[in-house]
N, C-alpha and C positions, 0 to 999 in steps of 0.2 A: 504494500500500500504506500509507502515512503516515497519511493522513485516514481509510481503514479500520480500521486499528489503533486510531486517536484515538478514532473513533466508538465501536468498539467498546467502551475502558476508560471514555468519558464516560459512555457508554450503561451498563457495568454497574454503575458506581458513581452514577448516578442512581438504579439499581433499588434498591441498598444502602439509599440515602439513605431514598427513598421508604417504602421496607419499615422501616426502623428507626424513622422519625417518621408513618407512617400516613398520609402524602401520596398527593394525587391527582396535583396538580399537579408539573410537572418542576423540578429544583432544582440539576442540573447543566448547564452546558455549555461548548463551545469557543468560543473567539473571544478577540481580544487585550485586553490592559488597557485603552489609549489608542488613540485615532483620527485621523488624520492632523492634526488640527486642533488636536488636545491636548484634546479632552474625553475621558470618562469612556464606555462607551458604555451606551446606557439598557438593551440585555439585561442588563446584566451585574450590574446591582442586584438584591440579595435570592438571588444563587445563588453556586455554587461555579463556579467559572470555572478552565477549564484552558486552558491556554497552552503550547505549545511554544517554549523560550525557546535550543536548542540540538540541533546533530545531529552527530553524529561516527562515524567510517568504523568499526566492528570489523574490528583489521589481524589477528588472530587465523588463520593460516593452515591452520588444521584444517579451516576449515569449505569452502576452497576446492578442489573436488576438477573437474578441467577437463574430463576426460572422463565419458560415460556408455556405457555398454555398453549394445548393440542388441540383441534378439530374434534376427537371421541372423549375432552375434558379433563383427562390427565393432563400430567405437567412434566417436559422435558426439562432435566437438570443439565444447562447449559455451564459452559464454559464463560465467564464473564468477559465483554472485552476493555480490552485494555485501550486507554486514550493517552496519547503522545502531543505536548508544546514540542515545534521545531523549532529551534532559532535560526535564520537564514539569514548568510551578509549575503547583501547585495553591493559587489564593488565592478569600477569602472575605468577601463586602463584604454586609452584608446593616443592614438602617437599624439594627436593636439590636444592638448591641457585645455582648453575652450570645450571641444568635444567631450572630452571625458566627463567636464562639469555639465555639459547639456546631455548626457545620455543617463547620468547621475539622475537629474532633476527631472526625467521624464519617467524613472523606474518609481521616483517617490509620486511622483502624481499620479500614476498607476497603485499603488496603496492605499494613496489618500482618496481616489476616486474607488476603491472597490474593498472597504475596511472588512465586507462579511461578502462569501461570495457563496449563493447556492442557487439551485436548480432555477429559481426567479430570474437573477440576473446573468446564469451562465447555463444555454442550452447542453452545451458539451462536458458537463460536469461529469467527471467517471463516475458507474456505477460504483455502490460502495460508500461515495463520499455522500454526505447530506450536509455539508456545510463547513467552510473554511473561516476564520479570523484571525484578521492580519494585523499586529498591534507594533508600533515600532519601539524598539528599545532603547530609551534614555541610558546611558554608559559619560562616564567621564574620559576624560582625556588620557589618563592614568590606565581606565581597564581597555581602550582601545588598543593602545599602545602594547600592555601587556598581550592581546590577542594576538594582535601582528606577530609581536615577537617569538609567542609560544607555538603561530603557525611554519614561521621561519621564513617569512616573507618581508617585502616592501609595502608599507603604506600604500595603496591606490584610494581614492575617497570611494567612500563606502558608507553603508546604513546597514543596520541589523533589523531584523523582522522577524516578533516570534508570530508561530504560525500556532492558530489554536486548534485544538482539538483531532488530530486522525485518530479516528479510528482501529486498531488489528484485532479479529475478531477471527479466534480461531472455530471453524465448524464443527467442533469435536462435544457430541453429548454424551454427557457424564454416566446416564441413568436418566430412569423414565418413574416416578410419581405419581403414585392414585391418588384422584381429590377426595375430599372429607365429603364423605356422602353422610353419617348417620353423626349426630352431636348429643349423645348424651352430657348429664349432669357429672360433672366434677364432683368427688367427694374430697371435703378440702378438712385439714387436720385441726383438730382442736384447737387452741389458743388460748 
């Protein structure tokens, strides 16, 4: 679901891109800053490069509900799923430093134009998803720096974006559960 999701937000905020500067050619995509050897990698010049740079569990207990009720009124003992914040940078390397900042400021209007994206606003949402939220993350100059450094990279300007809520929900049921058909009285112990 990860790489689906990715695709998806690279995939529409290239069409953004594309549509707002009259591009044929693609100008987004996924892949990391540096490569094992400490270079640069050669996609990654002249576009907007998205990065997955962290993932964390949503311990939010609402969304865990274990059972599903069956057609003949029993109850499948599901597997819960589990919901993942992504942090994504979104950085920008392109040879003219004018460029880099105009291809910058059109990935963040693409954010700010589309903070919740679901089935409403986006026909081609992959099945699976029911809704994305894109919040951007306030960081200091201090933990930016540190990012760079601990990626082993250069600075390009960039924005981080946690992404809210995927989904991984694995198919797998547990056990199957008879409903409470008969309710007798509780004998309940003296006091």
């Amino acid at each position: 679901m990860i790489d689906t999701v990715l695709q998806f937000t690279a995939n529409s905020l290239d069409q953004f891109v594309r549509n707002q500067f009259g591009l044929n050619e693609s100008k987004v995509l996924i892949n990391n800053l540096i490569e094992a050897d400490g270079s640069v990698p050669k996609p990654n010049q002249n576009k907007l490069v998205i990065s997955m740079i962290n993932i964390a569990q949503e311990t939010n207990r609402q969304f865990y509900v274990r059972n599903q009720r069956l057609s003949d009124g029993s109850f499948s003992n599901v597997r819960r799923p589990e919901r993942y914040n992504i942090d994504l940078l979104v950085s920008s390397s392109f040879d003219d430093y004018t460029e880099t900042l105009k291809f910058l400021n059109s990935g963040i209007q693409f954010f700010q134009i589309n903070p919740v994206v679901n089935s409403s606003s986006y026909s081609n949402l992959p099945e699976g998803i029911d809704r994305l939220e894109f919040e951007v993350e306030k960081i200091s100059y201090f933990e930016m720096h540190n990012l760079w450094s601990a990626m082993g990279a250069k600075y390009v300007p960039s924005v981080i974006y946690k992404m809210r809520l995927i989904t991984i929900e694995s198919e797998n049921t547990q056990g199957f559960v008879a409903p409470v058909t008969n309710q007798s009285n509780p004998v309940l112990p003296n006091q």
